[in-house]
C-alpha positions as CSV (number, residue, x, y, z in Angstrom):
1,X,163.4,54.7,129.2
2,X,161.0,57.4,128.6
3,X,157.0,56.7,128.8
4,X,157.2,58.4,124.9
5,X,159.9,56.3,124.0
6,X,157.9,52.8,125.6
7,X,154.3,54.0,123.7
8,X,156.5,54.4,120.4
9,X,158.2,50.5,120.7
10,X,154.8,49.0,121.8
11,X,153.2,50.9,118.9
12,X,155.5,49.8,116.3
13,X,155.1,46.4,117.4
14,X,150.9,46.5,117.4
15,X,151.5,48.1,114.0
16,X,153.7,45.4,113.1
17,X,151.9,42.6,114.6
18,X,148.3,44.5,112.9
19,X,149.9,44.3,109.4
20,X,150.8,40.7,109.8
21,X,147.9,40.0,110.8
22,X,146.0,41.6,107.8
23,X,148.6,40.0,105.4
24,X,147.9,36.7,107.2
25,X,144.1,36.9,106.7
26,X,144.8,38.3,102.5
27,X,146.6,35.2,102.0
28,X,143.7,33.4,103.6
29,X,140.9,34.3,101.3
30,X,143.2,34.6,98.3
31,X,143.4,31.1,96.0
32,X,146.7,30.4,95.9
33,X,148.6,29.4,92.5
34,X,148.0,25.6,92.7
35,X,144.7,26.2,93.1
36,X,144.3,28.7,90.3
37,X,145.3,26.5,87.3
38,X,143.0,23.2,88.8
39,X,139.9,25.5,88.7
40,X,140.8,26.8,85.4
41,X,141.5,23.4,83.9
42,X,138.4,22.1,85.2
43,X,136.4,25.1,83.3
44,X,138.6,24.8,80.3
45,X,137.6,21.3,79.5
46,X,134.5,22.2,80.4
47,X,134.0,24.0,77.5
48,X,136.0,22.2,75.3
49,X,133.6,19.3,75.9
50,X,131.0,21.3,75.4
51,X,132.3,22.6,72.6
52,X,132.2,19.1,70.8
53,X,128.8,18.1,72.6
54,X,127.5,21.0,71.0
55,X,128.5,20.4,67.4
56,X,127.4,16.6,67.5
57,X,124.0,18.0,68.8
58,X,123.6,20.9,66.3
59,X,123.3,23.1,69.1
60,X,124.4,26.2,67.0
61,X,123.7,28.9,69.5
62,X,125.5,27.2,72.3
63,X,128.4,25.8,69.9
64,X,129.0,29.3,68.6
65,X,128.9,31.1,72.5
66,X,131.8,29.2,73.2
67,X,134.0,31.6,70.7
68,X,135.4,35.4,71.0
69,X,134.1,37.3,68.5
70,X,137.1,37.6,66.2
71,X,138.2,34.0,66.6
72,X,139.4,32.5,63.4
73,X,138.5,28.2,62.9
74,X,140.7,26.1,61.0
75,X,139.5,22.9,59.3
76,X,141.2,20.6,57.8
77,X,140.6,21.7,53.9
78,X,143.5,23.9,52.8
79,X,141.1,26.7,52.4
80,X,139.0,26.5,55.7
81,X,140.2,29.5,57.3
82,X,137.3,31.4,58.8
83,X,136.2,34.3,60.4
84,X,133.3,33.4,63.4
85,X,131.0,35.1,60.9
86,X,132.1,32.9,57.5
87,X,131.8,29.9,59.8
88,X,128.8,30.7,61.0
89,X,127.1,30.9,57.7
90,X,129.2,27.3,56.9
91,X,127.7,25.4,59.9
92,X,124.2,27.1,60.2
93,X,122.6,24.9,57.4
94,X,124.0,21.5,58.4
95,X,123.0,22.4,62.3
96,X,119.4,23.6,61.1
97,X,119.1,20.1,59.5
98,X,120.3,18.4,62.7
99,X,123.1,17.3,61.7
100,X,126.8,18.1,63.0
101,X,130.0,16.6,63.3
102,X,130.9,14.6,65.9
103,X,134.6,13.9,67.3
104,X,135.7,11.9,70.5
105,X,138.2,13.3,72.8
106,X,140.8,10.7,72.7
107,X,143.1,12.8,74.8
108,X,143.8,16.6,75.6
109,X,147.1,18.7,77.1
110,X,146.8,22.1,78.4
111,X,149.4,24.4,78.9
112,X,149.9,27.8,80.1
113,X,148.8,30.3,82.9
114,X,146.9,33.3,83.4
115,X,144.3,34.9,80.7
116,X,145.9,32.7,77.5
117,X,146.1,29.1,77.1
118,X,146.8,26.7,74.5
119,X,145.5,23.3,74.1
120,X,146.1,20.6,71.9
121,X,143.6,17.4,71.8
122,X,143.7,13.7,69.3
123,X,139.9,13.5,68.4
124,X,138.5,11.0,66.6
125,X,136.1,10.7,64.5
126,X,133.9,7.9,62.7
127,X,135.0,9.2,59.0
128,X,138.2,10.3,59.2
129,X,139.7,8.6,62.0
130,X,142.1,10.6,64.5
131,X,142.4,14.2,64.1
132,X,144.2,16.3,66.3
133,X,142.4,19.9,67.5
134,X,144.9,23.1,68.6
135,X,143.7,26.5,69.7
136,X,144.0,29.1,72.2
137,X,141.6,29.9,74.9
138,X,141.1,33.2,76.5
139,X,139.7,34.5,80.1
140,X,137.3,37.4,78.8
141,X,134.7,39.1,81.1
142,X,132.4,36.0,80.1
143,X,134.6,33.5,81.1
144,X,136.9,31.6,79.0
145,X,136.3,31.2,75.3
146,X,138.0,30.1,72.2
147,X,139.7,32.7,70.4
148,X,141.6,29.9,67.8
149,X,140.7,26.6,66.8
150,X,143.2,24.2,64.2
151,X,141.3,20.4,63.1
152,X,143.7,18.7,61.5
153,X,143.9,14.9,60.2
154,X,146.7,12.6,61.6
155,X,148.4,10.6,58.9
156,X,150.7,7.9,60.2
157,X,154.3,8.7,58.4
158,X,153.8,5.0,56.4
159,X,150.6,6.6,54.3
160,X,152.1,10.2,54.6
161,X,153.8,10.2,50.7
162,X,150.6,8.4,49.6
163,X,148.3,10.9,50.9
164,X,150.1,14.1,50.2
165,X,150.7,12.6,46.5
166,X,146.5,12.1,46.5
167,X,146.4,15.9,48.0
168,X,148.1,17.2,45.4
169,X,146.6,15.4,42.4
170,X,143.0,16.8,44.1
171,X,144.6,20.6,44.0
172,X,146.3,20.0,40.6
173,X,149.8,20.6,41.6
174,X,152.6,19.0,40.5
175,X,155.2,17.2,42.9
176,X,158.6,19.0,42.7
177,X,161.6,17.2,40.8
């Protein structure tokens, strides 16, 4: 064998060996997928708990940071469907009064990966009982925040005719034949 033909086997193999090595030490300081989702959770519920701290302490700064600017709030009144802006001007005089709402995390799911997740949580509050909160979170350059938020009562099945019959007597609507 050559002396060229020896330096060119020797320096593919301290290439090869170099590039493992590299790869090796990426993998290293990289967090790998398990890891990934734990932290997340861990910041996601963060704010979600914050989220509900907030409103029963009329923080209204703190409770609104916690949205994107174009998320949309559902509440449990047919016609509560607002902007960050319309809910703003909603929860601004109850908060400046000190008052808020309060709900208890009963229990929460997570689901998803990456920039978008989805949540859904049973609450529970002291005047309507369990409710159940849905939304979407998103990873934005200011960490995650709510871009979609659903409160809706829980009615157990045996009530459910009962109440939707009282629903619709409040809307004036008629019950179908």
């Amino acid at each position: 064998m050559t002396i060229y033909k020896s330096l060119m086997i020797k320096n593919r193999y301290a290439s090869a060996v170099a590039a493992l090595a590299l790869f090796l030490l990426m993998g290293l300081s990289l967090p790998t997928a398990a890891e990934e989702p734990a932290t997340d959770r861990v910041v996601i519920n963060a704010l979600l708990d914050g989220l509900h701290d907030d409103a029963a302490q009329a923080r209204f700064a703190d409770y609104f940071a916690r949205y994107t600017a174009d998320a949309v709030f559902l509440g449990t009144d047919r016609n509560e469907r607002w902007t960050i802006p319309e809910f703003k001007a909603y929860a601004k005089p109850v908060f400046d009064e000190g008052r808020g709402w309060t709900y208890h995390v009963v229990e929460r799911h997570l689901e998803g990966t990456g920039s978008i997740r989805w949540f859904d949580e049973v609450l529970h509050n002291d005047k309507l009982g369990h409710c159940r909160g849905t939304g979407v979170v998103l990873s934005t350059p200011e960490g995650w925040r709510i871009a979609h938020y659903a409160l809706t009562m829980l009615i157990p099945n045996s009530i459910a005719a009962e109440v939707g019959g009282q629903t619709q007597a409040a809307e004036g609507v008629s019950a179908a034949p």
